[in-house]
C-alpha positions, 0 to 999 in steps of 0.5 A: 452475250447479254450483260444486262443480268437483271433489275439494278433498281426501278424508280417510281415518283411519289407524293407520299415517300412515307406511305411507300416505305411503310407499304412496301416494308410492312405489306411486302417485308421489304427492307430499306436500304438509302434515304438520301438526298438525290444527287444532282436533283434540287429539292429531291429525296431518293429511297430505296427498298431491298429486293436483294443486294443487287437489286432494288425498288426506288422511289423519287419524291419531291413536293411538285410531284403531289401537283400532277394529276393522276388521270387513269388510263394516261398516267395510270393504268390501275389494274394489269390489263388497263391502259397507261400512255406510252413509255410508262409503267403499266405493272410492277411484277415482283419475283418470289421464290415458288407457289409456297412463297407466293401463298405466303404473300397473299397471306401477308398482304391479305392479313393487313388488310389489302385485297389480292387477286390470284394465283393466276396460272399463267402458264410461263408463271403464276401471280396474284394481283393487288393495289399499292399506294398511290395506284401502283398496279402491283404483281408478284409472280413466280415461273416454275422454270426458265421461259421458252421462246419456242413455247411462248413466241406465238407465230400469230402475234408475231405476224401481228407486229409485223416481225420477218423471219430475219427480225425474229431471230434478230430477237432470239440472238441479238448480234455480238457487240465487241466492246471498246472498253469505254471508248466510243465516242459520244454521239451529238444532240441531232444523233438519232436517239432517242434522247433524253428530256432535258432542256435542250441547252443543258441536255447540249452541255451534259453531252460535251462533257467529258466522261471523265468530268460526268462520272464524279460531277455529283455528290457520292459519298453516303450520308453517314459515315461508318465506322468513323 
């Protein structure tokens, strides 16, 4: 059974934390919900903006990140059908509720000034396309019913990755994991990953920590206190 049941929150760097939240409250509506300080990063503030009480867009600024170079096509990929370097968002796609909605939006965005591509019929879904701050590809999008893999699983592209029979249904139903309720144990530094880019002595101490000691090692409780 998958028990990843959607988008807890995507974060994106930024040099411009103000820009974002304005861009992202006033073009999209959207709300925020934390400004803080972010827990266990020197020098580095964590926002983030509500897509709906379980789920958000977060964004992570501190002064060195103005000092990377955006290069389009390695760091960027300015627009949905451009490149970017591997593991890195090449669009941002956002859900909206129906054609309506996303007429809406348009409208929105349009109406401050920002030029939006669409509605595209996908088929699977309809979206329109526009830029954000800092050469954010971004999408909003709406599919009129569940995506089917028997629709939409072409076999040509799937001879393309070189997917067997066996891989394929592999994907379609991945294979039931019985938990241990939190109990296997942590794999090694030279396990097979992949692994995580910290420096290697610190990467090393972080995973003989015991969880116990990892769950409550940063800061966690709010900024402001409620209530009090």
């Amino acid at each position: 059974m998958n028990k990843v049941e959607g988008l807890h929150h995507l974060a994106i760097t930024t040099a411009d934390l103000k820009g974002q939240l304005q861009f992202f409250a006033e073009k999209l509506g959207m709300e925020l919900q934390a400004l803080y300080w972010m827990h266990g990063v020197e020098n580095t503030v964590h926002a983030f903006m509500r897509l709906n009480d379980e789920s958000s867009i977060a964004f992570v600024s501190n002064p060195q990140i103005g000092e990377i170079e955006t290069v389009m096509g390695q760091t960027h990929a300015g627009t949905a059908a451009n490149n970017s370097a591997p593991g890195t968002m090449q669009h941002l796609a956002l859900k909206v509720k129906d054609e309506a909605e996303l007429l809406a939006m348009r409208d929105r965005l349009r109406s401050h000034g920002v030029p939006v591509i669409g509605p595209i019929e996908h088929g699977m879904c309809q979206s329109i396309y526009f830029a954000g701050l800092e050469s954010l590809t971004l999408e909003l999008s709406f599919s009129p019913e569940p995506i089917s893999a028997e629709a939409w699983v072409d076999p040509e592209v799937v001879a393309l990755v070189g997917l067997t029979a066996d891989e394929l249904a592999a994907l379609k139903a991945p294979e039931a994991f019985i938990d241990s309720q939190g109990g296997v144990a942590q794999p090694g530094i030279d396990a097979k990953g992949p692994h995580l880019a910290y420096p290697e002595a610190i990467y090393e101490r972080l995973l003989q920590t015991p969880d116990e000691l990892v769950k409550y090692s940063v800061e966690n409780e709010p900024p402001v206190k409620v209530g009090v």
